[in-house]
Backbone as XML, in Angstrom:
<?xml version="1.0"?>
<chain id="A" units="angstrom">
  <residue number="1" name="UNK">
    <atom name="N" x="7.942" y="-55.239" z="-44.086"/>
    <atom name="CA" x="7.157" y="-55.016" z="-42.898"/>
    <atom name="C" x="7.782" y="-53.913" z="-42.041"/>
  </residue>
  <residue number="2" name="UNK">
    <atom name="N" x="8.915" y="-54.263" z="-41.866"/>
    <atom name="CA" x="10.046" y="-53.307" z="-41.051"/>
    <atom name="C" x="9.956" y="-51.538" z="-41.354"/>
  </residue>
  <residue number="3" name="UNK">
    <atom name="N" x="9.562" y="-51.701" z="-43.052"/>
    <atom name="CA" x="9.576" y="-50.261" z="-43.812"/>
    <atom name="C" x="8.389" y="-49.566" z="-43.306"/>
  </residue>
  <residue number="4" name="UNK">
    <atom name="N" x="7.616" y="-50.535" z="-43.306"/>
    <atom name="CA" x="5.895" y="-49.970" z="-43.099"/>
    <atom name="C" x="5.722" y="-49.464" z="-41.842"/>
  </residue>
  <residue number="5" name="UNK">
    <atom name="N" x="6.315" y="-49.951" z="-41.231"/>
    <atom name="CA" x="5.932" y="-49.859" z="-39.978"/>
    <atom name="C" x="6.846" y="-48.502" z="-39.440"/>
  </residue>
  <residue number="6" name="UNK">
    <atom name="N" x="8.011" y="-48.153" z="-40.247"/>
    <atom name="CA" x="8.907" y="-46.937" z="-40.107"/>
    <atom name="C" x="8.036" y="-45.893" z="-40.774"/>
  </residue>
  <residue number="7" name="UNK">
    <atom name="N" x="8.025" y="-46.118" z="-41.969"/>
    <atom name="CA" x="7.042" y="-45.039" z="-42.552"/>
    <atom name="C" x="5.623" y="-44.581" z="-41.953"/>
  </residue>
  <residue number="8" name="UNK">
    <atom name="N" x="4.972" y="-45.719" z="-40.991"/>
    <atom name="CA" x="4.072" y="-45.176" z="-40.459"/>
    <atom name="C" x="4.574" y="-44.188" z="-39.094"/>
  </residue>
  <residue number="9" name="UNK">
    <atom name="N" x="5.191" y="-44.684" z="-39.188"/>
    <atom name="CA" x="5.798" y="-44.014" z="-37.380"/>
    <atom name="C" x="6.213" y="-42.603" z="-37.818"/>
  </residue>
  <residue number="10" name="UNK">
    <atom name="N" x="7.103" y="-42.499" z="-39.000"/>
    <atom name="CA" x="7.834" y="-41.026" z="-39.371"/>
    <atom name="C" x="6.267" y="-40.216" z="-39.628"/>
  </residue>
  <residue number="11" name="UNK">
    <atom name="N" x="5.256" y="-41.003" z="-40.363"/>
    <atom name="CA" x="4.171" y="-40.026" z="-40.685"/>
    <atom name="C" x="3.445" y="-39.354" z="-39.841"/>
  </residue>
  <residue number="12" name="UNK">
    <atom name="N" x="3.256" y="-40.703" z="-38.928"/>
    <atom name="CA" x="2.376" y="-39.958" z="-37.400"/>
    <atom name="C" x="3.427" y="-38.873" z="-36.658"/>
  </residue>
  <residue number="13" name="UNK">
    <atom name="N" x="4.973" y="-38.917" z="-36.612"/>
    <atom name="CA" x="5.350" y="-37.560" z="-36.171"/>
    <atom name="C" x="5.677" y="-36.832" z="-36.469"/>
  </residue>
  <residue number="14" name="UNK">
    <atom name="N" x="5.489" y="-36.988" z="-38.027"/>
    <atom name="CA" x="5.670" y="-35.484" z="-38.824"/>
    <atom name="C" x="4.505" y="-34.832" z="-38.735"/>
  </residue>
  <residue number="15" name="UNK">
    <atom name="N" x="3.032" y="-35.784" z="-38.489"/>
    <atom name="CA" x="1.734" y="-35.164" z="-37.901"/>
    <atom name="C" x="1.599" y="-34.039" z="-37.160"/>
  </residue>
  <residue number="16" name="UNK">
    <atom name="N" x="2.177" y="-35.123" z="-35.614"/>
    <atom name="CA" x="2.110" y="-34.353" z="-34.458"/>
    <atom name="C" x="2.623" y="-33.230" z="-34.202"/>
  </residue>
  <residue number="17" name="UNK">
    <atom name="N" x="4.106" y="-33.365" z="-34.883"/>
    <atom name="CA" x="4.825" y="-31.949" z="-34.860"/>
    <atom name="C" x="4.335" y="-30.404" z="-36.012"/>
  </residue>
  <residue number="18" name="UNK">
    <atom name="N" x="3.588" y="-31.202" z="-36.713"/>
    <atom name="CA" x="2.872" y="-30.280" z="-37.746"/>
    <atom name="C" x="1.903" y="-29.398" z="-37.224"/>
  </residue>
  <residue number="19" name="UNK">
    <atom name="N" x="1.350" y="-30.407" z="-36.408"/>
    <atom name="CA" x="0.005" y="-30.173" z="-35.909"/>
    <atom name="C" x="0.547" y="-28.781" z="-34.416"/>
  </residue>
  <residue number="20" name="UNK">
    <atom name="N" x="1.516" y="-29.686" z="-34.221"/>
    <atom name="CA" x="2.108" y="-28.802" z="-33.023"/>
    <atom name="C" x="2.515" y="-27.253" z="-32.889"/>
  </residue>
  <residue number="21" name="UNK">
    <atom name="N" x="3.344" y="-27.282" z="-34.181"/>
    <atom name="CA" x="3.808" y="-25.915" z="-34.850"/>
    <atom name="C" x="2.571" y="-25.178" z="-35.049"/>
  </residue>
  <residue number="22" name="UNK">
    <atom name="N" x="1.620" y="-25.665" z="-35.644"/>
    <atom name="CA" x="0.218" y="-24.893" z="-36.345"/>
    <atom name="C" x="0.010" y="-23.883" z="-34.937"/>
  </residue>
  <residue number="23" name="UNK">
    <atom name="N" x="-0.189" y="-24.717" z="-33.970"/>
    <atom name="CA" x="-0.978" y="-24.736" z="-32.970"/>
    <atom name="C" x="-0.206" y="-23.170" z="-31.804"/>
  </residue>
  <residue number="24" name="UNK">
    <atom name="N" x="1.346" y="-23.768" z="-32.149"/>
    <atom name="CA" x="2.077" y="-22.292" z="-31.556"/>
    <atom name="C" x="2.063" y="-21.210" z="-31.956"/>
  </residue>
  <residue number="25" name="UNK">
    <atom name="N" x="1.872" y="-21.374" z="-33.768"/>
    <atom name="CA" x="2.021" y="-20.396" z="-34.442"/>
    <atom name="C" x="0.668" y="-19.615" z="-34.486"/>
  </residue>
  <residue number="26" name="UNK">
    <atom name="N" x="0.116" y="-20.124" z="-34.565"/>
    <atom name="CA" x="-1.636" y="-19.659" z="-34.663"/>
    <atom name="C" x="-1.707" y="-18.406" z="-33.388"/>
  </residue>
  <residue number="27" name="UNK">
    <atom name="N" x="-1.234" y="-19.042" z="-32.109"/>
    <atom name="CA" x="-1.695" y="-18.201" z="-30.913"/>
    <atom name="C" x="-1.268" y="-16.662" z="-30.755"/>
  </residue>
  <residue number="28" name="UNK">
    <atom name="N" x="0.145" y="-16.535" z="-31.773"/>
    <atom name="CA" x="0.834" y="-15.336" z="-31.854"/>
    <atom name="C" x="0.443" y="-14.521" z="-33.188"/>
  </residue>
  <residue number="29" name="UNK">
    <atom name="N" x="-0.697" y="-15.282" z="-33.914"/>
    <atom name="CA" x="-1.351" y="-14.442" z="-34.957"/>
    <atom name="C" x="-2.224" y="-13.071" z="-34.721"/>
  </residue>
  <residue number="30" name="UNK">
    <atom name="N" x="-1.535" y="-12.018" z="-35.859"/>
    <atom name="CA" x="-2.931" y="-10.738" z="-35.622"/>
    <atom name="C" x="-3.451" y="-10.945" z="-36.388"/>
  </residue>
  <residue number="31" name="UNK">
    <atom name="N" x="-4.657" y="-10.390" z="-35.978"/>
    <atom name="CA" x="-6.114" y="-10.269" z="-36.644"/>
    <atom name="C" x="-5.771" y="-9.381" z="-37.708"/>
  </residue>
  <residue number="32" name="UNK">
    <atom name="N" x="-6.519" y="-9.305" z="-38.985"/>
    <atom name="CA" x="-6.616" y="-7.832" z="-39.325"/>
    <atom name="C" x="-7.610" y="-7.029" z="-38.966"/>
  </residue>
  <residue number="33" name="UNK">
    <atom name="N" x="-7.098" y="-5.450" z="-39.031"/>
    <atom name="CA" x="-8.457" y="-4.404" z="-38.807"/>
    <atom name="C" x="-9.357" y="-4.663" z="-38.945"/>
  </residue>
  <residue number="34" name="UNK">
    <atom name="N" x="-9.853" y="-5.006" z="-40.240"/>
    <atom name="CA" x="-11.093" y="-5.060" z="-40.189"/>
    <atom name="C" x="-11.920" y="-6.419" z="-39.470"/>
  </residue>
  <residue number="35" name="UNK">
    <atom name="N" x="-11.033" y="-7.327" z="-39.205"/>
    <atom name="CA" x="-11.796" y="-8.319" z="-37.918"/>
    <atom name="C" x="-11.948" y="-7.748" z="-36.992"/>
  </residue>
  <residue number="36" name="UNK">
    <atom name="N" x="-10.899" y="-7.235" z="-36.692"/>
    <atom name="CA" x="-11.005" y="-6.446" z="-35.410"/>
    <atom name="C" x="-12.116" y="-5.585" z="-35.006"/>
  </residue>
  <residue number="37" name="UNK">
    <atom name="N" x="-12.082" y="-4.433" z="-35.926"/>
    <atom name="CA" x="-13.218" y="-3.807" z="-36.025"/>
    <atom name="C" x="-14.835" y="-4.249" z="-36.003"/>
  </residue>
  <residue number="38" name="UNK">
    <atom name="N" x="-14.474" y="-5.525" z="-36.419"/>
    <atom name="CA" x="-16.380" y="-6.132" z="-36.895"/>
    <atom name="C" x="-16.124" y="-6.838" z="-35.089"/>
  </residue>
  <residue number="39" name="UNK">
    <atom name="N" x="-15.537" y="-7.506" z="-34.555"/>
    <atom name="CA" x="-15.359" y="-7.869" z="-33.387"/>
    <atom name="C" x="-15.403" y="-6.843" z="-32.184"/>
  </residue>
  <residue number="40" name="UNK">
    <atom name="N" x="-15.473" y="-5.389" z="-32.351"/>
    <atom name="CA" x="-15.491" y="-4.176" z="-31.814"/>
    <atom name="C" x="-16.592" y="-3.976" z="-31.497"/>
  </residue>
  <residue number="41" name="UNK">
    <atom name="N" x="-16.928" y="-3.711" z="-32.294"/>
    <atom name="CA" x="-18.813" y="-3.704" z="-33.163"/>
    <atom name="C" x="-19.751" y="-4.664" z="-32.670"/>
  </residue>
  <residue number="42" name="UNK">
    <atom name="N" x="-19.318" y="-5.520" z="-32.489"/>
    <atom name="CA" x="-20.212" y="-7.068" z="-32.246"/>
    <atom name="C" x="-20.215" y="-6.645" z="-30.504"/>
  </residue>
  <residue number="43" name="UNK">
    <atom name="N" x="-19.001" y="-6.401" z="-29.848"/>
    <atom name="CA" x="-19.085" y="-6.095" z="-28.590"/>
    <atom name="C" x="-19.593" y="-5.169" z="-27.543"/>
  </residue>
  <residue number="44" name="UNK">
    <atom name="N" x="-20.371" y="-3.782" z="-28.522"/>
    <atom name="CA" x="-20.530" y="-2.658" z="-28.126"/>
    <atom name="C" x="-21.532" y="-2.695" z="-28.712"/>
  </residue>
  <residue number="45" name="UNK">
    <atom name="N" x="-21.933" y="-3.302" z="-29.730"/>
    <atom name="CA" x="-23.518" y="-3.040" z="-30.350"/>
    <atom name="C" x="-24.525" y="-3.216" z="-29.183"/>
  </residue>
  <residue number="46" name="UNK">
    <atom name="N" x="-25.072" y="-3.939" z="-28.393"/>
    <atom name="CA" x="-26.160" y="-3.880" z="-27.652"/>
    <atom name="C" x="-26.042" y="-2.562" z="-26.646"/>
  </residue>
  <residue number="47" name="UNK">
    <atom name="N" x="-25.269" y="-1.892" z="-26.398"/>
    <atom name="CA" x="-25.243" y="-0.693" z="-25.546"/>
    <atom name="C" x="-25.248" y="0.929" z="-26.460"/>
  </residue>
  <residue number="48" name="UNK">
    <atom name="N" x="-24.774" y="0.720" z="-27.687"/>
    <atom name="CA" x="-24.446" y="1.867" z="-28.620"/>
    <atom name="C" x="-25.672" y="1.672" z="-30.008"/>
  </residue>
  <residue number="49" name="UNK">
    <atom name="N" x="-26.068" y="2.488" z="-30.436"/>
    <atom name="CA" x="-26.290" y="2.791" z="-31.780"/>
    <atom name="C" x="-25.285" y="2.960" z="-32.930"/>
  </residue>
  <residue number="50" name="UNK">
    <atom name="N" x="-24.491" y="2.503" z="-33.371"/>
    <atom name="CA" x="-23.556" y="2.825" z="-34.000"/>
    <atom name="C" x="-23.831" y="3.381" z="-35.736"/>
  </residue>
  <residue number="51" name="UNK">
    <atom name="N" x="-23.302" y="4.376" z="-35.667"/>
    <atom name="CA" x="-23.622" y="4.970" z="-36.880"/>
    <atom name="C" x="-22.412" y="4.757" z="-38.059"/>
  </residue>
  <residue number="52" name="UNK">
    <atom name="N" x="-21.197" y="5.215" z="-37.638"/>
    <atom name="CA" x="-19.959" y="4.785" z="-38.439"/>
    <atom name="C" x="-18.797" y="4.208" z="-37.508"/>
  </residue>
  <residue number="53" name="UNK">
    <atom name="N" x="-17.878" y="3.630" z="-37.612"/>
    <atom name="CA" x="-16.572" y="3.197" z="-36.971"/>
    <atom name="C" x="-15.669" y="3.170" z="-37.975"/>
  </residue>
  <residue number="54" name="UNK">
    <atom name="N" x="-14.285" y="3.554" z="-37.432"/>
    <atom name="CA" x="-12.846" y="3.436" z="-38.249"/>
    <atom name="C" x="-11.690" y="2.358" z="-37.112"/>
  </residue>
  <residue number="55" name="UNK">
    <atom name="N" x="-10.948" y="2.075" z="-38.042"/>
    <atom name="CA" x="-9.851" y="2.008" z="-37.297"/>
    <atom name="C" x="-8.589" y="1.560" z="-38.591"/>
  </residue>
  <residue number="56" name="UNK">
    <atom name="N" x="-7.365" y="2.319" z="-37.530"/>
    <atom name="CA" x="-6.220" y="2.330" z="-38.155"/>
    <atom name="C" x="-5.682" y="0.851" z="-38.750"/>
  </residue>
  <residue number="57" name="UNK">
    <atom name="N" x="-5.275" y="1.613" z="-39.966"/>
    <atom name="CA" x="-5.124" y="-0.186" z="-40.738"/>
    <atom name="C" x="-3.868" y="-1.157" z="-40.238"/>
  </residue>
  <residue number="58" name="UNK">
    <atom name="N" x="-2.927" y="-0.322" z="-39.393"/>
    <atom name="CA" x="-1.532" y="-0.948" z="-39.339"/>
    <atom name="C" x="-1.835" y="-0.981" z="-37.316"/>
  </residue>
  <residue number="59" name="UNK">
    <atom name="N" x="-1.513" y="-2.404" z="-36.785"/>
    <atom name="CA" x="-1.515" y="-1.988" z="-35.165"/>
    <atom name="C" x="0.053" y="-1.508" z="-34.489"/>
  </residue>
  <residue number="60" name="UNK">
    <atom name="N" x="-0.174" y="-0.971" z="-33.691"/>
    <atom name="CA" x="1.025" y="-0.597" z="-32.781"/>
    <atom name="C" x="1.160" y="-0.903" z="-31.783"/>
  </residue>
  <residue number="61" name="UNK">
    <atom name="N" x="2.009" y="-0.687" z="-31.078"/>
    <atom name="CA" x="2.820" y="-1.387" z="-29.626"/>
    <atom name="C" x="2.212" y="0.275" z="-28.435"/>
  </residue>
  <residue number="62" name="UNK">
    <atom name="N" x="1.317" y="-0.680" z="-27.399"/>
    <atom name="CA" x="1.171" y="0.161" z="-26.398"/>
    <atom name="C" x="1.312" y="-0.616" z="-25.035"/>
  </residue>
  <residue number="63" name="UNK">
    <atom name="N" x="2.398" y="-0.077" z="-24.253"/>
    <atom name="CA" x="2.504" y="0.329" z="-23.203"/>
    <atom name="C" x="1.510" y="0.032" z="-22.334"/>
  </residue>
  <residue number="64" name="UNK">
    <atom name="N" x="1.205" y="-0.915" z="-21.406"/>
    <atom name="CA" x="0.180" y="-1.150" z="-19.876"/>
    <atom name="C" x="1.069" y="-1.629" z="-19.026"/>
  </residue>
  <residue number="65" name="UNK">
    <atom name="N" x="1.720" y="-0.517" z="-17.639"/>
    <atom name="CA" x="2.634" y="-1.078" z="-16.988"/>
    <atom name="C" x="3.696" y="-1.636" z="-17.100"/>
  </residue>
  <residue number="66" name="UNK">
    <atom name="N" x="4.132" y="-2.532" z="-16.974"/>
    <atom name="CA" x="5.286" y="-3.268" z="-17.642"/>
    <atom name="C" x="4.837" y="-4.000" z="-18.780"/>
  </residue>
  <residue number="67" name="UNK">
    <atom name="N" x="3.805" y="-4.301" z="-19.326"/>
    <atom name="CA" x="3.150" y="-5.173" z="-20.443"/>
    <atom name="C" x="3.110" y="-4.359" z="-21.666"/>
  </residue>
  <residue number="68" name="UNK">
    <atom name="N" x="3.953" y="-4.915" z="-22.507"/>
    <atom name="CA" x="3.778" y="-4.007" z="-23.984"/>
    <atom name="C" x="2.714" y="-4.694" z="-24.787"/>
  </residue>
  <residue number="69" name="UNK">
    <atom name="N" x="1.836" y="-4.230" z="-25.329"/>
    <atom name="CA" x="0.601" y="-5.425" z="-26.252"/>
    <atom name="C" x="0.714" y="-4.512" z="-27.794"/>
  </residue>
  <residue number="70" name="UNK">
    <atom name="N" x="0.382" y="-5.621" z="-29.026"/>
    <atom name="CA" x="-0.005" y="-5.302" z="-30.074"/>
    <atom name="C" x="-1.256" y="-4.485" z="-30.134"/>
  </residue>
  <residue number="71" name="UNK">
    <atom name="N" x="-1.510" y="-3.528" z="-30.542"/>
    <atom name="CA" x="-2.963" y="-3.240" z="-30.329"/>
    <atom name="C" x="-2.966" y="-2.337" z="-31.581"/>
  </residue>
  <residue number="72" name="UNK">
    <atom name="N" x="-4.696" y="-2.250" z="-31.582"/>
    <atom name="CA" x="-5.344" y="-1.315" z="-33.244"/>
    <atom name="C" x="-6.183" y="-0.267" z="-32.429"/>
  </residue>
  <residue number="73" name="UNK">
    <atom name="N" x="-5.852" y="0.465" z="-32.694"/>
    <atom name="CA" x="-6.766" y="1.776" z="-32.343"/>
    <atom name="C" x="-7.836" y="2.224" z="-33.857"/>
  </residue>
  <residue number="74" name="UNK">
    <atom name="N" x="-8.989" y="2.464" z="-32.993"/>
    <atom name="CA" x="-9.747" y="3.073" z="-33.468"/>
    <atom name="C" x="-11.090" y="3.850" z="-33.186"/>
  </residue>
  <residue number="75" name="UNK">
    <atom name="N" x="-12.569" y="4.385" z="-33.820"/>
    <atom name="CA" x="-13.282" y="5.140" z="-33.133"/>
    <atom name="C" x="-14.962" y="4.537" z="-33.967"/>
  </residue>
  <residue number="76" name="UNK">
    <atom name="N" x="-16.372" y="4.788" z="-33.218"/>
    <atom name="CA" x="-17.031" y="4.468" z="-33.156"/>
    <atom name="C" x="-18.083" y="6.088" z="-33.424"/>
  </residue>
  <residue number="77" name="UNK">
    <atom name="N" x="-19.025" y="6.390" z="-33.924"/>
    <atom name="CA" x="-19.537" y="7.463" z="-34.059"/>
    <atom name="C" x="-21.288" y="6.893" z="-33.800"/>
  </residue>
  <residue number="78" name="UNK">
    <atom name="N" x="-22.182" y="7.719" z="-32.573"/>
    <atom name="CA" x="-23.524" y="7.336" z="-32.226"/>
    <atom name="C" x="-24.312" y="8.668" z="-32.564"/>
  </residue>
  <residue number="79" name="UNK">
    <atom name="N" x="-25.600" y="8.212" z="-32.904"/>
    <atom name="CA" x="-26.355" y="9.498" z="-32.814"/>
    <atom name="C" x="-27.185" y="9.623" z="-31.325"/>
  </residue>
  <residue number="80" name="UNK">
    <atom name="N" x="-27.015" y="10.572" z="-30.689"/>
    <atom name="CA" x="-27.677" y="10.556" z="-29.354"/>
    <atom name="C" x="-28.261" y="12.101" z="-29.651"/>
  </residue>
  <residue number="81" name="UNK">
    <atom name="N" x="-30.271" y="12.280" z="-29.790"/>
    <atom name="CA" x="-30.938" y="13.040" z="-29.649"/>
    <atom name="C" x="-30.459" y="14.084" z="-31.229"/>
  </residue>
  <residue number="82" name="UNK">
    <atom name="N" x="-29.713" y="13.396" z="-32.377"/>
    <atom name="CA" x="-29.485" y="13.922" z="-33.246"/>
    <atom name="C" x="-27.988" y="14.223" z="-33.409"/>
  </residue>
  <residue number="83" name="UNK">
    <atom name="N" x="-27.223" y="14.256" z="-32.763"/>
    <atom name="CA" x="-26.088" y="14.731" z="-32.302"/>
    <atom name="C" x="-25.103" y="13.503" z="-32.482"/>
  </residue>
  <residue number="84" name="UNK">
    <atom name="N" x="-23.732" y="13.339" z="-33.005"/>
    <atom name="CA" x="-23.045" y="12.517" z="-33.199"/>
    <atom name="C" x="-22.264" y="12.674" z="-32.222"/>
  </residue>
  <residue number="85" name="UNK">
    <atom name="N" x="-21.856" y="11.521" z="-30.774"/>
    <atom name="CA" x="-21.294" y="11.337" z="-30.344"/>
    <atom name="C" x="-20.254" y="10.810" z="-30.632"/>
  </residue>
  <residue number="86" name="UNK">
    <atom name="N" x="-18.411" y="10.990" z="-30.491"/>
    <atom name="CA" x="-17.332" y="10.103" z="-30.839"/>
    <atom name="C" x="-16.628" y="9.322" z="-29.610"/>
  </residue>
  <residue number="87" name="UNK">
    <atom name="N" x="-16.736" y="8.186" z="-29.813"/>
    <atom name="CA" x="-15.613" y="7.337" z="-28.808"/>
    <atom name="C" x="-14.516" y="6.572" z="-29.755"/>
  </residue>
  <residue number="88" name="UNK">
    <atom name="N" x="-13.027" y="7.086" z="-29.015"/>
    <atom name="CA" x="-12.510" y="6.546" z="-29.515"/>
    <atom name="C" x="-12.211" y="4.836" z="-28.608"/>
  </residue>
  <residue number="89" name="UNK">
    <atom name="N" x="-11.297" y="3.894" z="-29.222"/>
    <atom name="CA" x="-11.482" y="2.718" z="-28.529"/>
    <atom name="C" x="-10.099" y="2.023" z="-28.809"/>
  </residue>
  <residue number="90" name="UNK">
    <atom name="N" x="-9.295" y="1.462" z="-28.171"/>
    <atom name="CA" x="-8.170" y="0.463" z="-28.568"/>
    <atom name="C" x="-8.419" y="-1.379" z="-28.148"/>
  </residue>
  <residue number="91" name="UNK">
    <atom name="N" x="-8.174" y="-1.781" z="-29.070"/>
    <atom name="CA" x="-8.331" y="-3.281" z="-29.005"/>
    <atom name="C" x="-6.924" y="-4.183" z="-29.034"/>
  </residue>
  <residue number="92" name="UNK">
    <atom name="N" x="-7.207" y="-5.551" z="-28.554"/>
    <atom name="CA" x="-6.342" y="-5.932" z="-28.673"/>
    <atom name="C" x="-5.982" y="-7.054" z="-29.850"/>
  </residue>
  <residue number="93" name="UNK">
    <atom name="N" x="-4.820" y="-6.962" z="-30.831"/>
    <atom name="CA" x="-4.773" y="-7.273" z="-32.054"/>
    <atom name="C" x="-4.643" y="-8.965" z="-32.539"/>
  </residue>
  <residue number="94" name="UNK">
    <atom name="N" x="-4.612" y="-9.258" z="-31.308"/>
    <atom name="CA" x="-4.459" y="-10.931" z="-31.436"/>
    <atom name="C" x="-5.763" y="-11.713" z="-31.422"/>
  </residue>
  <residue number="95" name="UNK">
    <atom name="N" x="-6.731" y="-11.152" z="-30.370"/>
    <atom name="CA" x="-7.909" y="-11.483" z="-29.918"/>
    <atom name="C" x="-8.840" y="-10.674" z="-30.284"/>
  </residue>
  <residue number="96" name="UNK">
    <atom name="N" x="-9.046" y="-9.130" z="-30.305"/>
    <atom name="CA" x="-9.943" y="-8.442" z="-30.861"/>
    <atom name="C" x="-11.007" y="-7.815" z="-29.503"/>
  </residue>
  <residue number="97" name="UNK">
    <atom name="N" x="-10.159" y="-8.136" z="-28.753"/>
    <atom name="CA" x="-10.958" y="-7.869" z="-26.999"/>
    <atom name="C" x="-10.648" y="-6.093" z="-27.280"/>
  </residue>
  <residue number="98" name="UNK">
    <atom name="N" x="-11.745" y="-5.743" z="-26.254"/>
    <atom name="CA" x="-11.682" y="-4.236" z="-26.213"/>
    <atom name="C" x="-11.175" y="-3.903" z="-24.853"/>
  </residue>
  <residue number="99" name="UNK">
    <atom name="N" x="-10.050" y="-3.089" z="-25.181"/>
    <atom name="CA" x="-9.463" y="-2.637" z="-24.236"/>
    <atom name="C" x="-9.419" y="-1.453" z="-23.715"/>
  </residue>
  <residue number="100" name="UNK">
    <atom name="N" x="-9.991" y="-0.333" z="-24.376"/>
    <atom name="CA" x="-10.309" y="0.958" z="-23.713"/>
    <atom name="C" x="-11.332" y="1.454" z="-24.521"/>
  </residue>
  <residue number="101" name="UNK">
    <atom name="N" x="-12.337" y="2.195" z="-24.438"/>
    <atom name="CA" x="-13.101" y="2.881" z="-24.968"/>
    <atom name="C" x="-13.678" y="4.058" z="-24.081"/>
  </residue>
  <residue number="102" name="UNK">
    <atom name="N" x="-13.326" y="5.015" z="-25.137"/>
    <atom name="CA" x="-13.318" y="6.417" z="-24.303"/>
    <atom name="C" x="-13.954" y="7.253" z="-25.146"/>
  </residue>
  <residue number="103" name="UNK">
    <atom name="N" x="-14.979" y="8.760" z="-24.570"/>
    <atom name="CA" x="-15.632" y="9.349" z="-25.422"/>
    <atom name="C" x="-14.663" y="10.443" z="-25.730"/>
  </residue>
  <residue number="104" name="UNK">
    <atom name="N" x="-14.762" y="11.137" z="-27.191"/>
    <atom name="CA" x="-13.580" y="12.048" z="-27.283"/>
    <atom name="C" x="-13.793" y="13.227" z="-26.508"/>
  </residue>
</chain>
């Protein structure tokens, strides 16, 4: 009885702490590019026509004030009146939020 009742106890907190770790580790995960990118896309589509988009496959460390963030840079191409407009855009690599978008 004594065993059972240990073995249940070790299981439920090898659970919790499993569950726990998942849960820290998860929040400091990057996306890859190409989530990123389709999450780019998803955010800017109702205002843009989008014809092509890129972005760099590896993210880098940029600089906001004292805040250093993971981030993926990349660019978005529209046709306006025939004419291909370029914006480029940087996101952020954990979440996929857009953080600057600028026309070149």
């Amino acid at each position: 009885m004594k065993t059972t009742r240990t073995a249940i106890l070790a299981f439920a907190l090898g659970t919790a702490v499993g569950f726990s770790l998942t849960k820290a580790f998860s929040k400091h995960r990057l996306l890859r590019s190409d989530e990123v990118l389709t999450k780019v896309k998803s955010q800017i589509k109702n205002a843009f026509a989008i014809d092509g988009a890129w972005i760099y496959s590896e993210p880098e460390q940029r600089k906001n004030g004292m805040l250093t963030q993971t981030v993926y840079r990349g660019g978005v191409t529209e046709n306006q009146d025939g004419e291909a407009v370029h914006y480029d855009f940087v996101a952020d690599a954990q979440t996929g939020t857009l953080l600057s978008f600028t026309p070149q």
